[in-house]
Residue, then its C-alpha position, 0 to 999 in steps of 0.5 A: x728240240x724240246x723233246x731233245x733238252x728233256x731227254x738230255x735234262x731226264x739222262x743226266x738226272x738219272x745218271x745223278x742218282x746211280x752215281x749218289x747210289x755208287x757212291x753210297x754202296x762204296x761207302x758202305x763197303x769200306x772197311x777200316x783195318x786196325x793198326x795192329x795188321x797196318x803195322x805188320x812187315x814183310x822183308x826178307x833176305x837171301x844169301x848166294x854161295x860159292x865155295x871151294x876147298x882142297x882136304x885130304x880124306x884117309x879110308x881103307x883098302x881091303x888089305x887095312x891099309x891106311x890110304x889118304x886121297x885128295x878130297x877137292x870140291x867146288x860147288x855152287x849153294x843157295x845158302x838160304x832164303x828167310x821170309x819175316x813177318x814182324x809186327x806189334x800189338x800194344x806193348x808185344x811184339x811178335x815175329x814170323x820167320x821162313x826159311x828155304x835152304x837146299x830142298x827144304x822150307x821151315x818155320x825158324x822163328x815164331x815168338x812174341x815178346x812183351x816190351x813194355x819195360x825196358x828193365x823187364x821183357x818176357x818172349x815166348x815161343x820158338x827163338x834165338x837161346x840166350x847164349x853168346x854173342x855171336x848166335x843173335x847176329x843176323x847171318x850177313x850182319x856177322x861178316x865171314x863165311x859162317x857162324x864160328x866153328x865152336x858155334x855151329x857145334x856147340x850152340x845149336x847149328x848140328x849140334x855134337x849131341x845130334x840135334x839137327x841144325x836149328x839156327x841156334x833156337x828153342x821152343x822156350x820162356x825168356x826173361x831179359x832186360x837192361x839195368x843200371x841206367x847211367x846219366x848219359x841214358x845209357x845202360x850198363x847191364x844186361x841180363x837174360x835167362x830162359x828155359x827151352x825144351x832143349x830139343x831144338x826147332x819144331x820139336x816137342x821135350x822127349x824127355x821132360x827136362x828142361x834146358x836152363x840158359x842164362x847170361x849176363x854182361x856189363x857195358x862199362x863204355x859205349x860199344x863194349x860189352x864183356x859178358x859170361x853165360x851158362x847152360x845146364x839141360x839135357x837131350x833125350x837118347x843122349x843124356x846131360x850138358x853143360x856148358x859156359x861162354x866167356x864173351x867180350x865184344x867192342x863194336x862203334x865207328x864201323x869197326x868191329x872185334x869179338x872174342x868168344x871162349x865156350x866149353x862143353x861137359x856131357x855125353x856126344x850123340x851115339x856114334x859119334x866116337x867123342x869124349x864127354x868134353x869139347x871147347x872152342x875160341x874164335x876172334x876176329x877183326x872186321x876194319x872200314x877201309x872205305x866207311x861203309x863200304x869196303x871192309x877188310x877182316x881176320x879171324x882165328x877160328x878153332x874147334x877142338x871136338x873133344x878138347x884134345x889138340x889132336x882133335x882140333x880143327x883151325x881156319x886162319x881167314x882173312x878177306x874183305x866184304x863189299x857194300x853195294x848198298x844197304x840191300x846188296x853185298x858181297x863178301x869175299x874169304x879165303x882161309x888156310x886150314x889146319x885139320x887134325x882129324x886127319x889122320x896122315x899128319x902130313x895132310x893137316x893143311x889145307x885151302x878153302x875159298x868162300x864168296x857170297x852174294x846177299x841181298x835184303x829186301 
């Protein structure tokens, strides 16, 4: 019995001491991350598409006769799918942004942004032009089927110059800030200039000229802003542009209005058969029926691709978008359609439809 206790009492010391050591060995090999990488989040969000639409296409026989056919199409689309990396080290903040559309991935954003001063921020790297409204807006925040059709020509989403699409960014400098605080603490201006290589995403300048964009609005109440912004550069192969928005917003309560008017100067990519001048306007409504959940909208959205009537292209849409909850959504449009770039004027019109499923996480 005795030699029992021993050998019990001797066990237990022994376990004692490797359990000291075990702990002692954790202890040393605990590290201490900073904040900077404790700081760092991952989120994301996906955007699921159906669309159908009923054009009319006109070609040519092989006698030169003018034929025009139904063009019809439905289709099932992954729209996109962004992966973001955002953190901040002291006074900068810095982003990361993926995205994977059709069967190709690439870097969207790549910035970082000092913010110390709310009066004077500086960002550099890849990211958003200062120009418009409407391009800084998330995709799914923005309401409607896509980016206004003056926006996605002219600001940077498949260019008219050929720059192939690039989310309306740049490699570049920017300045920005807000000025003029009032006694409620709010502010009443908004400035933001920057220079770009104007080439668009991942691209290096090939012609060593310098795009310059700027913009500045007021917000004289709460929720509205009124603004005006410029654009002077050039694209390599293509030669120069400039253009200009004139912008008003009014956003409070869950209701939303905007109104943009942009106007280009300057040479088309090659091949594209347009005139030097091209503008566009859009507005639009988006209205809580249910408060932050169910919305009706309406939208005027006109393109004229070389600043002719007989160029343009208008989409009446209207419809309503469902929040399932912060991070679910579907949004739901139906449009008609006046295209001018038809050449069988009795074929103008025409129907398209658009439902998408987003999601964030």
């Amino acid at each position: 019995m005795r030699k029992i206790v021993l050998l019990l009492t001797a066990s237990l010391f022994v376990l004692g001491i490797k359990a000291q050591e075990n702990k002692q060995e954790k202890k040393t090999v605990s590290v201490e991350l900073p904040q900077w990488v404790k700081d760092i989040k991952l989120s994301g969000y996906g955007m699921l598409q159906y669309q159908a639409q009923d054009p009319y296409r006109t070609t040519t026989d092989e006698e030169g006769n003018i034929i025009t056919e139904n063009n019809a199409s439905n289709t099932f689309n992954i729209r996109l799918l962004r992966l973001m990396l955002d953190g901040k080290i002291g006074d900068v903040a810095w982003r990361a942004q993926f995205q994977g559309s059709g069967s190709s991935a690439f870097l969207v954003d790549l910035y970082a942004e000092w913010q110390k001063y709310r009066e004077i921020r500086v960002k550099a790297g890849q990211f958003k032009r200062a120009f418009t409204f409407e391009s800084p807006t998330n995709p799914i925040d923005q309401g409607f089927y896509s980016y206004a059709l003056v926006i996605n020509n002219l600001v940077g989403y498949g260019d008219r110059t050929g720059e192939k699409s690039a989310g309306g960014r740049d490699i570049g400098v920017q300045l920005q800030g807000d000025l003029l605080k009032n006694k409620a603490g709010r502010y009443l201006l908004h400035y933001q200039v920057g220079v770009y290589n104007g080439e668009g995403i991942n691209t290096k300048d090939a012609d060593n000229r310098k795009d310059i964009i700027g913009g500045l609005w007021l917000m004289p109440v709460e929720g509205l802003r009124i603004g005006a912004f410029g654009w002077t550069g050039s694209r390599a192969g293509v030669g120069t542009k400039n253009r200009y928005a004139l912008s008003a917003e009014y956003s409070k309560n869950d209701w939303t209005f905007r109104s943009e008017y942009i106007h280009s100067q300057g040479a088309a990519a090659p091949g594209k058969n347009l005139g030097d001048k091209a503008d566009g306007l859009y507005a639009f409504g988006i209205a809580p029926v249910i408060p932050k959940k169910l919305y009706a909208k309406a939208r005027y959205n006109m393109y004229r691709q070389d600043k002719s009537w007989s160029s343009s292209k208008t989409m009446y849409e209207m419809g309503i978008n469902y929040v399932f909850c912060k991070n679910l959504q579907v949004n739901m449009e139906y449009a008609r359609v006046n295209d001018r770039t038809i050449a069988n004027p009795d074929k103008h019109n025409y129907n398209f439809v658009d439902l998408q499923l987003d999601f964030r996480f």
